[in-house]
DRENLOBA-11686 format. One record per residue (C-alpha): residue in one letter; x, y, z. Coordinates in Angstrom, 3 decimals, m for minus. Layout:
residues N
- a; X; Y; Z $
...
This chain:
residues 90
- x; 75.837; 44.612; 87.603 $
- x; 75.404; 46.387; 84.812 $
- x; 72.876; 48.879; 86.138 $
- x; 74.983; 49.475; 88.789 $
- x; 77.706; 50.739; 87.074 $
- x; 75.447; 52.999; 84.884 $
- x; 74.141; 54.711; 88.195 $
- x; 77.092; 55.104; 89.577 $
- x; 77.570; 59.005; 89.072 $
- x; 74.030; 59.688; 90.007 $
- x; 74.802; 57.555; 93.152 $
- x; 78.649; 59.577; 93.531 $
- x; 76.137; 62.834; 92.742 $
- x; 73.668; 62.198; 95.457 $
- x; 76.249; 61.504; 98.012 $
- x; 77.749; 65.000; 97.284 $
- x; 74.596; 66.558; 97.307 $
- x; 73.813; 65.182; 100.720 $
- x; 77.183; 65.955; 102.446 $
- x; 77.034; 69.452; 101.105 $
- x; 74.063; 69.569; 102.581 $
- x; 74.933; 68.175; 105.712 $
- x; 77.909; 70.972; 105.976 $
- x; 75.268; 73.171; 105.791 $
- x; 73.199; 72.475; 108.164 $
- x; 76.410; 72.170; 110.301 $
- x; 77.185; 75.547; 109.762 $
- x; 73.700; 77.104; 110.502 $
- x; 73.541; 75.188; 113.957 $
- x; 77.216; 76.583; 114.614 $
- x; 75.714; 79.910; 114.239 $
- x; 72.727; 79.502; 115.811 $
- x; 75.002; 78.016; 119.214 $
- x; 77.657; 81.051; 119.097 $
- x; 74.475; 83.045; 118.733 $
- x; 72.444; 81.906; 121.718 $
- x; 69.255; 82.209; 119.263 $
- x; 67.810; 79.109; 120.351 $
- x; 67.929; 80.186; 124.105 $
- x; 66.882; 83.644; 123.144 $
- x; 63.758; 82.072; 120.395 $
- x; 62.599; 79.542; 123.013 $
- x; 62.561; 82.718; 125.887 $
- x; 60.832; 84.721; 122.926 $
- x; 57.947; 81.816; 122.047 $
- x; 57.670; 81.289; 125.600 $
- x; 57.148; 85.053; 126.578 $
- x; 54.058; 85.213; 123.312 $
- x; 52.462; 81.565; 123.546 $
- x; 51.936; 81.610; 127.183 $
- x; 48.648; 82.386; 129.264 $
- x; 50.240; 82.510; 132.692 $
- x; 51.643; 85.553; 133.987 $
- x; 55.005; 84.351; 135.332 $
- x; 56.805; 87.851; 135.150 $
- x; 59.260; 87.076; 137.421 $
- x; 60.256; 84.417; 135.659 $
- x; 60.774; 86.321; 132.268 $
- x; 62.644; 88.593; 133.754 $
- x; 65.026; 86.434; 135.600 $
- x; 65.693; 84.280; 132.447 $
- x; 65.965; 87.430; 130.374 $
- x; 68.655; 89.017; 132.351 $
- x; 70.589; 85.719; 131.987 $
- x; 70.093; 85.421; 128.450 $
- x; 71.576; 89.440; 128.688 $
- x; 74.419; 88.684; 130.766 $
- x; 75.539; 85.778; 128.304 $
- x; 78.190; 87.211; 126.485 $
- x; 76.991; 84.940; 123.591 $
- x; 73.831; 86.765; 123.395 $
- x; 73.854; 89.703; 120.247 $
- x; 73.065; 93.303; 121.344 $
- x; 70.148; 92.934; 119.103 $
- x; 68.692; 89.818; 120.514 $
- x; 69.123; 91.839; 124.379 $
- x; 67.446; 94.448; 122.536 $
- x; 64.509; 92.478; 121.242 $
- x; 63.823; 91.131; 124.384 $
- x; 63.950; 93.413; 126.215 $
- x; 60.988; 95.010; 124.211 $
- x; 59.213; 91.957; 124.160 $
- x; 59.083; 91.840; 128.065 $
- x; 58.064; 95.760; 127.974 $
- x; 55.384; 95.107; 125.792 $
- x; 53.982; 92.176; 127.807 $
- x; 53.897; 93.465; 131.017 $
- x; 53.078; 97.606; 129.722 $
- x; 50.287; 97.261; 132.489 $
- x; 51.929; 96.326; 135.042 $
């Protein structure tokens, strides 16, 4: 019992440590959402990792990732590069 009681604030220190970083994290994924960035990242990673050429695809699911009001004007931006650069031979 006794070492219980003399851990106590470590234990009470911990559990703040953990919820502030839980509040955190909450906060980055609330960005992230009113962002669109995972959309947008997973549309990005897909356009670079991929060997197929599925450019009608890419385009289709970029110009609903643009049309999303969510979506930043710099994200639209980058993507729209990204396909350019892709599919410059084309």
């Amino acid at each position: 019992m006794q070492k219980l009681i003399e851990n106590f604030p470590e234990f009470k220190q911990g559990e703040r440590n953990c919820t502030k970083h839980f509040n955190l994290i909450e906060a980055i994924r609330a960005k992230i959402t009113e962002k669109n960035l995972y959309v947008v990242s997973e549309l990005e990673q897909d356009m670079c990792n991929t060997s197929q050429d599925d450019k009608n695809n890419y385009f289709s699911r970029i110009q609903q990732a643009i049309q999303d009001p969510k979506t930043q004007s710099f994200e639209k931006l980058k993507l729209v590069i990204l396909f350019c650069i892709r599919y410059e031979n084309d």
